[in-house]
C-alpha positions as CSV (number, residue, x, y, z in Angstrom):
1,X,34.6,-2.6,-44.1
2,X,33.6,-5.6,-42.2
3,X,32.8,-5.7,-38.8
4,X,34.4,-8.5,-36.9
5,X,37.3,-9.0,-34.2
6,X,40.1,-7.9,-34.5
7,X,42.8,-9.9,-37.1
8,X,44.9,-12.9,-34.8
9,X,48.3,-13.2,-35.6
10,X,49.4,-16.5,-37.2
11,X,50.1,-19.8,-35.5
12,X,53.4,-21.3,-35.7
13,X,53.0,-25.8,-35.2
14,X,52.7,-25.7,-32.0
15,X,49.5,-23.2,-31.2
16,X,48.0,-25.7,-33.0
17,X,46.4,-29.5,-32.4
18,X,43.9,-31.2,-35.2
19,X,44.2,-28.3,-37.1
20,X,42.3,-25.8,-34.7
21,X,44.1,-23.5,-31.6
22,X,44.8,-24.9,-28.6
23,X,42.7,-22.8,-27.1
24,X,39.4,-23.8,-28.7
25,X,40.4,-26.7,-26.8
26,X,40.8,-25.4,-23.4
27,X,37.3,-23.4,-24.4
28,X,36.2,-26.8,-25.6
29,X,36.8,-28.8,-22.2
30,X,36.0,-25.5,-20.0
31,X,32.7,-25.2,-22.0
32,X,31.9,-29.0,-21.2
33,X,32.2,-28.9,-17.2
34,X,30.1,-26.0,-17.1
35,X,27.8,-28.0,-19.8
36,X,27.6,-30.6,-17.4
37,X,27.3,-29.0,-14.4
38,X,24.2,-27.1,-15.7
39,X,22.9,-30.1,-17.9
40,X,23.0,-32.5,-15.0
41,X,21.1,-30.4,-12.6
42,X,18.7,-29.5,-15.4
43,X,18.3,-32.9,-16.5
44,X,16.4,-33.3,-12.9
45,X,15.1,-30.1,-11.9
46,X,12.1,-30.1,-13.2
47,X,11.1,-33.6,-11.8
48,X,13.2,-32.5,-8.6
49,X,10.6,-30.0,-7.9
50,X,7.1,-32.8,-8.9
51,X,8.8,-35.6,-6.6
52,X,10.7,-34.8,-4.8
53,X,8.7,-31.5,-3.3
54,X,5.6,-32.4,-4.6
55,X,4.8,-28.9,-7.3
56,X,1.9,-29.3,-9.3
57,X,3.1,-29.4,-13.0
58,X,2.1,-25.4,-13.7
59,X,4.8,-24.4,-10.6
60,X,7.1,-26.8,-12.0
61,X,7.0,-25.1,-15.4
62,X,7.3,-21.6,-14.2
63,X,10.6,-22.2,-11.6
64,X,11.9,-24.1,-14.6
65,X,10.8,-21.2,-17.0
66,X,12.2,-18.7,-14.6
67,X,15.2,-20.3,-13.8
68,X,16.2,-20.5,-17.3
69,X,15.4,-17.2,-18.9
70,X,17.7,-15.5,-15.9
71,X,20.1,-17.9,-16.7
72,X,20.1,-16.6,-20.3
73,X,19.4,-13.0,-19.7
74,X,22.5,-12.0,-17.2
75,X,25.1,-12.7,-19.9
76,X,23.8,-9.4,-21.7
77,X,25.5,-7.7,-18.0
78,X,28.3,-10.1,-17.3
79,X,28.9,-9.5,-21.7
80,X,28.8,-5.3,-20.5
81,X,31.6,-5.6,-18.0
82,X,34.3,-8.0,-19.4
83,X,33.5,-5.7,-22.7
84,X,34.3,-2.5,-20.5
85,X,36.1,-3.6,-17.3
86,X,36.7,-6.9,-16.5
87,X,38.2,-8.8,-19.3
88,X,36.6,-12.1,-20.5
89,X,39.1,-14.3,-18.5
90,X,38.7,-13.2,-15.1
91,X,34.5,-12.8,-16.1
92,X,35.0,-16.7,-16.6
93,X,37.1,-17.7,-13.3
94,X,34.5,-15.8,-11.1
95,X,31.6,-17.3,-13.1
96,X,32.9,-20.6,-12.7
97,X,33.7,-20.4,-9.3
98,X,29.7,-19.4,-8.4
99,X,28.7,-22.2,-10.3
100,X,30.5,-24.2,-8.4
101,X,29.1,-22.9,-5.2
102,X,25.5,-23.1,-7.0
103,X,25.7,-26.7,-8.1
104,X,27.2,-27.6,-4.4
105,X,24.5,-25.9,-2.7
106,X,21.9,-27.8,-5.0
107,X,23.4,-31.3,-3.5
108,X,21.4,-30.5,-0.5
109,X,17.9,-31.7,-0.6
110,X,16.4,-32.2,3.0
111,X,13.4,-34.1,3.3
112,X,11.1,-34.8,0.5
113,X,7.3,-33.1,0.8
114,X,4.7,-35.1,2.7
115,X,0.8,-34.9,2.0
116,X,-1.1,-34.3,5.4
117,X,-4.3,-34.2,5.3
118,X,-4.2,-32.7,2.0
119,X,-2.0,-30.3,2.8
120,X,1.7,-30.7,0.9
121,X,4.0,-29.9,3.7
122,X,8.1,-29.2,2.7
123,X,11.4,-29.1,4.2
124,X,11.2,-25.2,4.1
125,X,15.2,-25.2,4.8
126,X,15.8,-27.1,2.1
127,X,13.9,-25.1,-0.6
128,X,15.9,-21.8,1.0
129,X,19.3,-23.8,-0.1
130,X,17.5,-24.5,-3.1
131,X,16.5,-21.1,-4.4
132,X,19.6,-19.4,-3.0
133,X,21.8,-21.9,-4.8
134,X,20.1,-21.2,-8.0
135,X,20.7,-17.7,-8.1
136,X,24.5,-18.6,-7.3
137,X,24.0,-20.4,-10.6
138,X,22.1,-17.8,-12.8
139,X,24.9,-15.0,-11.8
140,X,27.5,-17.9,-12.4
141,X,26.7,-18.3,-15.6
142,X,25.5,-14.7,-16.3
143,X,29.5,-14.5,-16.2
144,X,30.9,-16.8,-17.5
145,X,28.3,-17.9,-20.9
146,X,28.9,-15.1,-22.8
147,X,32.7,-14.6,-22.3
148,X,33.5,-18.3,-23.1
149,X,32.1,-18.0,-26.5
150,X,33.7,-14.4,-27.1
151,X,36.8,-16.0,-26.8
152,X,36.6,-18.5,-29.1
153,X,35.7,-16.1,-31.9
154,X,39.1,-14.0,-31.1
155,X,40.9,-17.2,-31.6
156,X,40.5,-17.1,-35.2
157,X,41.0,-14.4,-38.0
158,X,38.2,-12.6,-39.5
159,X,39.2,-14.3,-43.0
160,X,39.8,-17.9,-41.1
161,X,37.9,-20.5,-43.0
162,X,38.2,-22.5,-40.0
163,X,35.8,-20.3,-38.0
164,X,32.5,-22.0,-38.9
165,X,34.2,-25.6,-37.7
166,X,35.8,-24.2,-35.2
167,X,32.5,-22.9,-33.7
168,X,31.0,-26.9,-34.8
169,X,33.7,-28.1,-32.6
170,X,32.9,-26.2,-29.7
171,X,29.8,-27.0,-29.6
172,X,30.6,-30.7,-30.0
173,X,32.5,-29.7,-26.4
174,X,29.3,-27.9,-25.1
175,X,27.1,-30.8,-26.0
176,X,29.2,-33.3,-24.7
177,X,28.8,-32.0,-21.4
178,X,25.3,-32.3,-21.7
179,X,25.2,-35.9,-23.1
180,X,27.7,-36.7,-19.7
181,X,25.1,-34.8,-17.4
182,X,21.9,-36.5,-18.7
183,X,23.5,-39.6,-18.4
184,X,25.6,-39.5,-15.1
185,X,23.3,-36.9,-13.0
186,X,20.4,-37.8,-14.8
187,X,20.5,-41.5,-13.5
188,X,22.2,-40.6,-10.6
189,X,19.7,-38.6,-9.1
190,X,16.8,-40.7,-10.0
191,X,18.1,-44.2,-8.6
192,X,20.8,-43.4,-6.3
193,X,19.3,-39.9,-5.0
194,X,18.9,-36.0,-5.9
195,X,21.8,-35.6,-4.0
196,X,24.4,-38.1,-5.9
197,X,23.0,-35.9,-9.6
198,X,23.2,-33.0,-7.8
199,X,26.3,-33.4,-6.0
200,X,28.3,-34.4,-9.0
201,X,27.6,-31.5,-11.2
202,X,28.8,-29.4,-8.9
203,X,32.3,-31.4,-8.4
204,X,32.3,-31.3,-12.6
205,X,32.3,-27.5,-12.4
206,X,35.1,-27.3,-10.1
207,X,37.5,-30.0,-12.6
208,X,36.4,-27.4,-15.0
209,X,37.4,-24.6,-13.4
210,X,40.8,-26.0,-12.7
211,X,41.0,-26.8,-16.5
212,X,40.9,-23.5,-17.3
213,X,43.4,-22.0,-15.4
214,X,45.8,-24.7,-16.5
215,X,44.8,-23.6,-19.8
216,X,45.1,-19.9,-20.0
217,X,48.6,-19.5,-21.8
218,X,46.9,-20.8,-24.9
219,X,44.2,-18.0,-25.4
220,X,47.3,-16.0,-25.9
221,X,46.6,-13.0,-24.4
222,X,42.8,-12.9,-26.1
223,X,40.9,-13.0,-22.8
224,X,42.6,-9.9,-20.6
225,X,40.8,-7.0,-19.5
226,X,40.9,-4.3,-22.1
227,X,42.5,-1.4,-20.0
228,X,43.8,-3.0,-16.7
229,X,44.6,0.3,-15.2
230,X,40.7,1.3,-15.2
231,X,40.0,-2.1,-13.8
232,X,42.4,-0.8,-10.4
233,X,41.1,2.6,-10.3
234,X,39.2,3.4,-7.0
235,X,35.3,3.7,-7.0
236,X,34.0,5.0,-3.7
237,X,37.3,3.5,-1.9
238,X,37.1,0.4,-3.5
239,X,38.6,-1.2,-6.7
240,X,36.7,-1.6,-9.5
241,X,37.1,-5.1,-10.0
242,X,36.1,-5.7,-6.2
243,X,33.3,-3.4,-7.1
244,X,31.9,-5.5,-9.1
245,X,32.3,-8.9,-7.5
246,X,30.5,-7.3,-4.9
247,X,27.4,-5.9,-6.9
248,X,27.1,-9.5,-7.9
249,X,27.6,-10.8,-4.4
250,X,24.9,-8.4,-3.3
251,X,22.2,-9.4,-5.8
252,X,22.4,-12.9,-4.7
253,X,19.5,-12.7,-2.4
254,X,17.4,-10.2,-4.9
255,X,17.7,-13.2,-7.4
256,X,17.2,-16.0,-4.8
257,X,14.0,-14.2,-3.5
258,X,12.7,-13.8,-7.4
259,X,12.9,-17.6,-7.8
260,X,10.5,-18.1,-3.9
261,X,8.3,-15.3,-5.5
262,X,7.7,-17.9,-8.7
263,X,7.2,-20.7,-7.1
264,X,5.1,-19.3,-4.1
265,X,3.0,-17.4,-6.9
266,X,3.8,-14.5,-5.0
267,X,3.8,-10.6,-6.2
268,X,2.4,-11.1,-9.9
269,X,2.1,-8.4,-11.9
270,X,-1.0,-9.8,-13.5
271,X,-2.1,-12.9,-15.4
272,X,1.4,-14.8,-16.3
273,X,3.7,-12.0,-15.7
274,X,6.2,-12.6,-12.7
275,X,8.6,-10.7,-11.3
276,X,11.7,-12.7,-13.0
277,X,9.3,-12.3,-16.0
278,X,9.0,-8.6,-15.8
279,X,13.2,-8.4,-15.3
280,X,13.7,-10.2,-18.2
281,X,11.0,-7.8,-20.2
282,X,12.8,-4.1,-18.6
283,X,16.3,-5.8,-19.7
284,X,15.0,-6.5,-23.4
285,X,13.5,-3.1,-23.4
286,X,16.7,-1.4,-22.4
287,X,18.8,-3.8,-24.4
288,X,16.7,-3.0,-27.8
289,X,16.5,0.8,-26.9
290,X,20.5,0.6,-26.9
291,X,20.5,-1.1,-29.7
292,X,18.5,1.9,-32.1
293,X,20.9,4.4,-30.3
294,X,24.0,2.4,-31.1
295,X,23.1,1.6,-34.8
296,X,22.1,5.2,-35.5
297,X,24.8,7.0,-33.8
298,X,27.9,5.2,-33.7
299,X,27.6,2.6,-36.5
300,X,29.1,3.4,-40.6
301,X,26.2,2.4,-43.0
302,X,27.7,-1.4,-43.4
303,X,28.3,-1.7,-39.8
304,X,24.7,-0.5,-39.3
305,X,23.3,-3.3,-41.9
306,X,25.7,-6.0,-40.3
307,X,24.1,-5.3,-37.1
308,X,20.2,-5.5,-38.3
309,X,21.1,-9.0,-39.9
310,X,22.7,-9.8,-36.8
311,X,19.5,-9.3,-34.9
312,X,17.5,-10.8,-37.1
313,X,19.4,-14.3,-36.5
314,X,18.8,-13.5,-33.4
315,X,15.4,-13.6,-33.1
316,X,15.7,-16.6,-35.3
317,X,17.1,-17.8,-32.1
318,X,14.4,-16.7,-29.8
319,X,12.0,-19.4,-31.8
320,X,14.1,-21.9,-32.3
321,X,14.8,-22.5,-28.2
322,X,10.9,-21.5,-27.6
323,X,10.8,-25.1,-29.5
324,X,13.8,-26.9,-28.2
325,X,13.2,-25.8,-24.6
326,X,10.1,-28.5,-24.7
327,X,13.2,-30.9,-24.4
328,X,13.7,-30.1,-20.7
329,X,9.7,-29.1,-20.1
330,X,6.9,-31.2,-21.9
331,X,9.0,-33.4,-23.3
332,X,10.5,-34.8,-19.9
333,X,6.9,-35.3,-18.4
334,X,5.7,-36.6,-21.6
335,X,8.8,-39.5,-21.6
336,X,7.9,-40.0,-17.6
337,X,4.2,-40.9,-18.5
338,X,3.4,-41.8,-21.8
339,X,6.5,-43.4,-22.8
340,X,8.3,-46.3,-22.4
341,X,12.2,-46.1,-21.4
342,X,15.0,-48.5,-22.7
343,X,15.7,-48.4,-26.2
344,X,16.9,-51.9,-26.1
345,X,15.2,-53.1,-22.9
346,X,17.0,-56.9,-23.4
347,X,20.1,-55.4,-22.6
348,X,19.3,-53.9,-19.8
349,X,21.1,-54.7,-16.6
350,X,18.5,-54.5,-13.2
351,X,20.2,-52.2,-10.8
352,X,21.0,-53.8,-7.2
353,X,20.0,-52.2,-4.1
354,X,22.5,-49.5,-3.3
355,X,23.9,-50.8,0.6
356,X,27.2,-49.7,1.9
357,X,28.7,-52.4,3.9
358,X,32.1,-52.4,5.8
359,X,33.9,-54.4,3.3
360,X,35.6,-51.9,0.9
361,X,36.4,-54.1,-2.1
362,X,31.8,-55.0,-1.9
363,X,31.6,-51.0,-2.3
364,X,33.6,-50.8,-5.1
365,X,32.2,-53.6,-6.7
366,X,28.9,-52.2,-6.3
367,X,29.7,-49.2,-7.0
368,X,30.9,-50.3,-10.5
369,X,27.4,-52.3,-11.1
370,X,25.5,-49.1,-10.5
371,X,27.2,-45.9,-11.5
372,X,27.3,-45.2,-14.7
373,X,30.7,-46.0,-16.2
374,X,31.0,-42.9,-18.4
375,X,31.9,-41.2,-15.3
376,X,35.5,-42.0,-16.7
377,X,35.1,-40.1,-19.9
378,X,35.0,-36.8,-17.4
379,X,38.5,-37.1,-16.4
380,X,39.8,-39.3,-19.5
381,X,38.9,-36.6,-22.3
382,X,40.1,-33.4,-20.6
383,X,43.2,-35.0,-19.3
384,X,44.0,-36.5,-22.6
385,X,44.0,-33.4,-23.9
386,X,46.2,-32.1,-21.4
387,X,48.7,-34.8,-21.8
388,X,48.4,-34.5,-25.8
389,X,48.9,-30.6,-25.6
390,X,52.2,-31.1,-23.4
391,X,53.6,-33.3,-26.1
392,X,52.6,-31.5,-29.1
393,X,54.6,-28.3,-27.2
394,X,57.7,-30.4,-27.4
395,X,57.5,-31.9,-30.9
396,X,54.7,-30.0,-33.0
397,X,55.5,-33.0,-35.7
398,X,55.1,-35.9,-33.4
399,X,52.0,-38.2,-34.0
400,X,52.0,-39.6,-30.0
401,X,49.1,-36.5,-29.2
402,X,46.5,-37.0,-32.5
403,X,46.9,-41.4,-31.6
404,X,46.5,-40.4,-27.7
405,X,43.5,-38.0,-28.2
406,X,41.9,-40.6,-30.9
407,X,42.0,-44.0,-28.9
408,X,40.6,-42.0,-25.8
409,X,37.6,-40.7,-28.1
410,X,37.3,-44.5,-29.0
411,X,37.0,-45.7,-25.4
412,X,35.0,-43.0,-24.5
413,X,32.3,-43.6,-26.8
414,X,32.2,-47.1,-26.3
415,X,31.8,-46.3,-22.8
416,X,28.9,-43.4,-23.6
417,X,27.3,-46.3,-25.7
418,X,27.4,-49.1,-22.9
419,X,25.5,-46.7,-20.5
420,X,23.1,-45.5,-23.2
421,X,21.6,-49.3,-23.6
422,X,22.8,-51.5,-20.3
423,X,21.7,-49.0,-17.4
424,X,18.0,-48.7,-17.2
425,X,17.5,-45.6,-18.5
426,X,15.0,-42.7,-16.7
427,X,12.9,-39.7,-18.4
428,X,15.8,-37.2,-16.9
429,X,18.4,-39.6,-18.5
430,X,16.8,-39.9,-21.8
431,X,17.5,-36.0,-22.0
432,X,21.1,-36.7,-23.0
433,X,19.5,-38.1,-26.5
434,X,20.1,-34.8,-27.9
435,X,23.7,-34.0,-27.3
436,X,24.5,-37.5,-28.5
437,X,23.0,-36.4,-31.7
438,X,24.9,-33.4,-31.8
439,X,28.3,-35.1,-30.2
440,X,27.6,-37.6,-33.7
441,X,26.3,-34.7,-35.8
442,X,29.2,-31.8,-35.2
443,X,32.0,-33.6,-37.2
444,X,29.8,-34.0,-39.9
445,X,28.5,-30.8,-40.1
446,X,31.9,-29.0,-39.7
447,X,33.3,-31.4,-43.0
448,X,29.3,-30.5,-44.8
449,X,29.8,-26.8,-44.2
450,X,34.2,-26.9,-45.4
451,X,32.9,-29.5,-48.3
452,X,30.2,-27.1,-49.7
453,X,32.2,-24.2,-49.1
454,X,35.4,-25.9,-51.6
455,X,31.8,-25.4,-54.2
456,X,31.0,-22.5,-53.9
457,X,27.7,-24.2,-52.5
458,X,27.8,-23.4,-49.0
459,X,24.3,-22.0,-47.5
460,X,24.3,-18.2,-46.0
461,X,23.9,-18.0,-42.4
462,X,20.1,-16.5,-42.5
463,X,19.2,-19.9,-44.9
464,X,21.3,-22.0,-41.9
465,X,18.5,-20.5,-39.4
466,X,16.0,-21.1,-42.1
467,X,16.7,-24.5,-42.0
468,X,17.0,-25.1,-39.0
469,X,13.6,-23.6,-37.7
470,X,11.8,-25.9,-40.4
471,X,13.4,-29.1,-38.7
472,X,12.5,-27.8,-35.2
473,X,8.9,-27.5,-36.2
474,X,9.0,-31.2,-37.8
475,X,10.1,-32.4,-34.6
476,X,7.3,-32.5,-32.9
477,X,5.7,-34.8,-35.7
478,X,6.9,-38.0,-34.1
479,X,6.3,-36.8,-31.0
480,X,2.8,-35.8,-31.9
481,X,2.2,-39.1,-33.1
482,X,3.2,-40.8,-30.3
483,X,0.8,-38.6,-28.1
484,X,-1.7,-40.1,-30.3
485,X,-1.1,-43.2,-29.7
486,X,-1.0,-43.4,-26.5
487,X,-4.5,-41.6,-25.9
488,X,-6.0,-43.8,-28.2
489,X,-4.4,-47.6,-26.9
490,X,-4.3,-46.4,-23.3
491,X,-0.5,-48.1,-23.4
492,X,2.9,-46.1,-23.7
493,X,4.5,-45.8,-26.9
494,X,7.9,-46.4,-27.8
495,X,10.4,-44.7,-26.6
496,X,12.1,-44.7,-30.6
497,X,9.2,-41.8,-31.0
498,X,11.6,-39.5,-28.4
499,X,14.5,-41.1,-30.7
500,X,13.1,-40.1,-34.1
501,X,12.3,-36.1,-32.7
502,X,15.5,-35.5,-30.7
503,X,17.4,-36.3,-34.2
504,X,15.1,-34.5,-36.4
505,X,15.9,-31.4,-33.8
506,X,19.1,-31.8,-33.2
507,X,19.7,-31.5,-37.1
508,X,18.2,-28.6,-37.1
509,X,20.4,-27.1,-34.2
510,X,23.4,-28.0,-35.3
511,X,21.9,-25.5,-38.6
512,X,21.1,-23.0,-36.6
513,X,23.0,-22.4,-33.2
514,X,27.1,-22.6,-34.3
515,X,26.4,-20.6,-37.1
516,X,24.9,-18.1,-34.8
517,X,27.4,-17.9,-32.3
518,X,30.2,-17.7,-34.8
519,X,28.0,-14.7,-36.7
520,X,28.2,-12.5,-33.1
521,X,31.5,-12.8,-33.6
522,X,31.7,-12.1,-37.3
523,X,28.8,-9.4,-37.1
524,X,29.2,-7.7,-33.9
525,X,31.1,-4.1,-34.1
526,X,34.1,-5.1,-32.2
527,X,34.0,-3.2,-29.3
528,X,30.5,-4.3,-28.2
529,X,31.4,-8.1,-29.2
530,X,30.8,-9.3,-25.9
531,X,27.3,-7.4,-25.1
532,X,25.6,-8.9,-28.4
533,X,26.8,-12.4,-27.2
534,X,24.8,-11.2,-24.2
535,X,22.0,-10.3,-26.6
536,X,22.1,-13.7,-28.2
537,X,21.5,-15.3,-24.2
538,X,19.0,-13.2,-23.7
539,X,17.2,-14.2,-26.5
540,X,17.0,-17.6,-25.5
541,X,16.2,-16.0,-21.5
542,X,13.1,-15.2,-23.5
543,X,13.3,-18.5,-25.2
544,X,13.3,-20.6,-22.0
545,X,10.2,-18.1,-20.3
546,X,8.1,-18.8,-23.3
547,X,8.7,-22.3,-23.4
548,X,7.4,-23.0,-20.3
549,X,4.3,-20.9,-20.8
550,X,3.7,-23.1,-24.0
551,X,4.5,-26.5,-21.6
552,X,1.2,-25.4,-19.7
553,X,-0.9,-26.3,-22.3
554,X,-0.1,-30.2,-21.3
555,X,0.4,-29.4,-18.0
556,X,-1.5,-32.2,-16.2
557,X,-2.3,-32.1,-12.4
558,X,-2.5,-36.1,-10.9
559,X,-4.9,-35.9,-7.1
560,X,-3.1,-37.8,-4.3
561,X,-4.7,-41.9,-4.4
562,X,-5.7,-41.7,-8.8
563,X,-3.8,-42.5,-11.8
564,X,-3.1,-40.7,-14.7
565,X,-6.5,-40.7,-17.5
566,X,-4.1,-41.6,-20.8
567,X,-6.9,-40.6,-22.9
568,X,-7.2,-36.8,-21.8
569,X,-3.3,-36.3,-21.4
570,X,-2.7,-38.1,-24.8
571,X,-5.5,-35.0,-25.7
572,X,-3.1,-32.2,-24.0
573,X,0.4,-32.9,-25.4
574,X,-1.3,-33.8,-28.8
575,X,-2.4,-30.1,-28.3
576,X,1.1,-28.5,-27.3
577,X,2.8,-30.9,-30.1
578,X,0.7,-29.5,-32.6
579,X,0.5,-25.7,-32.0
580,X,5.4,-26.2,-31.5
581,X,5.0,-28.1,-34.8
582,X,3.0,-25.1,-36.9
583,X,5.0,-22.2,-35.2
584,X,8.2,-23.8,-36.4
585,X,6.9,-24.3,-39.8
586,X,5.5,-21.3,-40.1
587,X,8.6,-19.1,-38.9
588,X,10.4,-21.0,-40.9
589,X,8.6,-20.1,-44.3
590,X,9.2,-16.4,-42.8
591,X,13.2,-16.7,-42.2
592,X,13.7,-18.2,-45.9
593,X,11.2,-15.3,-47.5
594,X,14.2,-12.8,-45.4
595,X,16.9,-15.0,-46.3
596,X,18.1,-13.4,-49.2
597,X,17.4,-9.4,-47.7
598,X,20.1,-10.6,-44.7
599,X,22.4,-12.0,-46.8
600,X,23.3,-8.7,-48.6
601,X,22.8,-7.0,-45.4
602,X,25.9,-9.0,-44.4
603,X,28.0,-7.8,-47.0
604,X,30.0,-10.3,-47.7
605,X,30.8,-11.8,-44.2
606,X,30.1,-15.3,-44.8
């Protein structure tokens, strides 16, 4: 017998809309505001922390390295308690309202680092709001990442051949949130201030917050804690659930003081290994030594072999981010100084000066001219949807919600598309390149994936992986090129380079990543569904950590008064390009040699 979530009961007309639940829609929209709240200020962190308070590149890459992999490697506890106590809707709510205390936190930067005498002196009060606002952001989303997913899985029956598209479509809603954060923060922040991109993340995370709430009768009862009476029960005085909104409440300074420990170099456990580092190790340790104990002892023999194919995917997963987190490391410093910017720079629109004046209707006015004017789709999607769902819960027949919901999709692109070639475009910006791909790619994908499943020619999940390791690695080809290039003419190269890679990667995600989160689902004995969604994040924790180790091979340190030497930095990410591109081939050669082992390991879960 399978392992996989329990069977959902059938939808009558109107649970559904485009031929999915309603509530992979409210997980859809939910999934983007978070997206973007985390995007946006990731889209500028890392040159946040170069300009703005003056870190060499190697500090850069280990608060970025840091930040990320305890981003990723809380789930596996948030996953724990929603699995045992807390129930995956009330895991989201609290997650989401952190992040939105994180992201509001972030919008204050203080006064950017000065150079005295040599010595870099920074607004100390400032970085204090910064750490402590990015722990309010790792435990935020230690809550509410792996609970989101969980519940789109129990949205669908085991036997559903909707699953796999349903999983392509919410990660069409996870990387639209992205492609609005790279483009709205990421421009924000670097022409208008860190404070406008960080500022408006954290307002995205409270819209989606609200969205969810609205939302919750459609998860139809999928996402409430699994025995509510434990959840009340008195521990030491004090209610479970407050229990535990306190023990995260009380490791907020713990995680705020292991971010200052990073990026002060402070209390290493020798050579690379940091405290956040060392967490991230104990929590993989205990999380594989539960794993042997839970296979062996409380796993039938097909449930055992579900679970070892599981993760094995996994892993799969650990390399594949180790090569897509460049995207937000080398690859942004590598756009900021080796390449050129505007993919159509004739279009491009200068941006005027940004002064506020007394004369309401000149704000506005200018306001329009230099914000970017996909800030609509934000409200315009989500609230299309809302609108649409209403009026499908009247008449499940009537065609008003699919024409509403399409002609907003329409203006919204040509909205995304205006911004993506007028507004003069930033190496933070030129992030959101690869959740346009995937935005493009998912619908494809999800009729690929139904088209080759009608023949009998749809690829197993392990080949999936396969395939998309192999177009990781190749990649970094274009990129490599380009590195090349500009060592060797002393000029930039084109930014169509950065185009060429973030497709060739983003075909390969959109292989490997909804596949994966739709095989937790699929794979996962039931009642620990939840934890190896935590698993999967924690895999990428490691992911994110080891990327940024890999990002100091080009890391390049500038003196105060000299420019940068294109030759010897065209040498470094020529380097790091080279060593992503052969670890992705050569993983990949490894995943399709196992392909065919996991696959009857799966027995028969497609």
């Amino acid at each position: 017998m399978s392992a996989v979530l329990p069977h959902a009961a059938p939808y009558d007309a109107t649970d559904t809309f485009l031929g999915h639940p309603k509530g992979v829609y409210v997980c859809f929209f939910t999934e983007m505001w978070e997206r973007f709240s985390f995007y946006g200020m990731k889209a500028l962190l890392l040159l946040y922390l170069l300009q703005h308070h003056k870190f060499g590149d190697e500090v850069g890459y280990d608060v970025i390295g840091a930040y990320g992999g305890l981003v990723y490697c809380l789930p596996v506890i948030g996953g724990l308690l929603a699995d045992r106590w807390l129930g995956m809707r009330k895991a989201v709510l609290f997650g989401g309202l952190l992040l939105v205390l994180g992201h509001a936190g972030m919008a204050f930067e203080g006064h950017e680092a000065r150079i005295v005498d040599g010595v870099t002196q920074r607004d100390e009060g400032a970085l204090f709001a910064f750490y402590f606002s990015l722990s309010l952001i790792i435990m935020g989303v230690g809550f509410l990442k792996p609970n989101i997913s969980t519940i789109v899985g129990k949205l669908y029956a085991p036997d559903d051949p909707r699953r796999d598209s349903g999983f392509a479509l919410f990660y069409a809603g996870i990387n639209l949130g992205s492609l609005l954060a790279s483009i709205i923060c990421g421009y924000l922040g670097q022409t208008l201030g860190w404070a406008y991109g960080f500022g408006i993340a954290g307002f995205g995370m409270l819209l989606g917050l609200l969205q969810f709430l609205w939302g919750q009768k459609y998860l139809r009862g999928h996402a409430e804690a699994p025995d509510p009476v434990r959840l009340r029960e008195r521990v030491a005085g004090v209610p479970r659930e407050w229990l535990i909104y306190a023990g995260a409440a009380a490791g907020l300074l713990p995680v705020a003081g292991l971010m200052w420990a990073v990026a002060n170099g402070a209390f290493k456990l020798g050579g690379e290994i940091t405290p956040a580092l060392a967490l991230m190790i104990l929590m993989m340790l205990a999380v594989l030594g539960w794993f042997a104990w839970f296979i062996t002892t409380q796993c039938n023999r097909v449930q055992r072999h579900q679970m070892i194919a599981l993760m094995s995917m996994i892993a799969m997963c650990l390399v594949f981010f180790t090569l897509y987190e460049q995207t937000y490391g080398s690859w942004v410093t590598f756009t900021d100084r080796l390449l050129t910017k505007d993919l159509v720079p004739a279009l491009v629109q200068p941006t005027p000066a940004l002064t506020w004046s007394s004369d309401w209707f000149a704000n506005v006015s200018l306001f329009v001219q230099t914000a970017p004017w996909s800030i609509v789709v934000l409200l315009l999607a989500p609230g299309a949807f809302v609108v649409a769902a209403r009026l499908s819960d009247r008449d499940p027949l009537s065609r008003a919600p699919r024409v509403l919901f399409g002609t907003v999709v329409v203006v919204a692109l040509v909205l995304l598309v205006r911004d993506c070639l007028v507004l003069p475009q930033t190496a933070g910006s030129l992030t959101y390149l690869g959740a346009l791909f995937l935005v493009l790619l998912a619908p494809l994908f999800s009729g690929l994936w139904g088209w080759l499943d009608a023949r009998g020619a749809d690829p197993s999940k392990p080949v999936k992986s396969a395939l998309g390791l192999l177009l990781a690695g190749l990649s970094f080809l274009p990129l490599l090129w380009a590195a090349q290039h500009a060592g060797a003419t002393g000029q930039q190269a084109s930014v169509w380079w950065l185009v060429a890679a973030y497709f060739i990667l983003e075909l390969g995600e959109m292989c490997l990543s909804p596949v994966g989160l739709s095989a937790v689902s699929q794979l996962s004995v039931p009642r620990v569904v939840s934890l190896m969604m935590g698993t999967w994040f924690l895999a990428t924790a490691f992911s994110e950590t080891l990327a940024a180790q890999f990002g100091k091979l080009a890391a390049i340190e500038i003196p105060a008064g000299t420019t940068l030497a294109f030759a010897d930095a065209g040498a470094k990410y020529s380097h790091l390009f080279s060593v992503m591109l052969w670890i992705g081939l050569g993983c990949a050669v490894v995943a399709f040699a196992l392909a065919p082992l996991l696959r009857r390991l799966m027995h028969g879960v497609r």
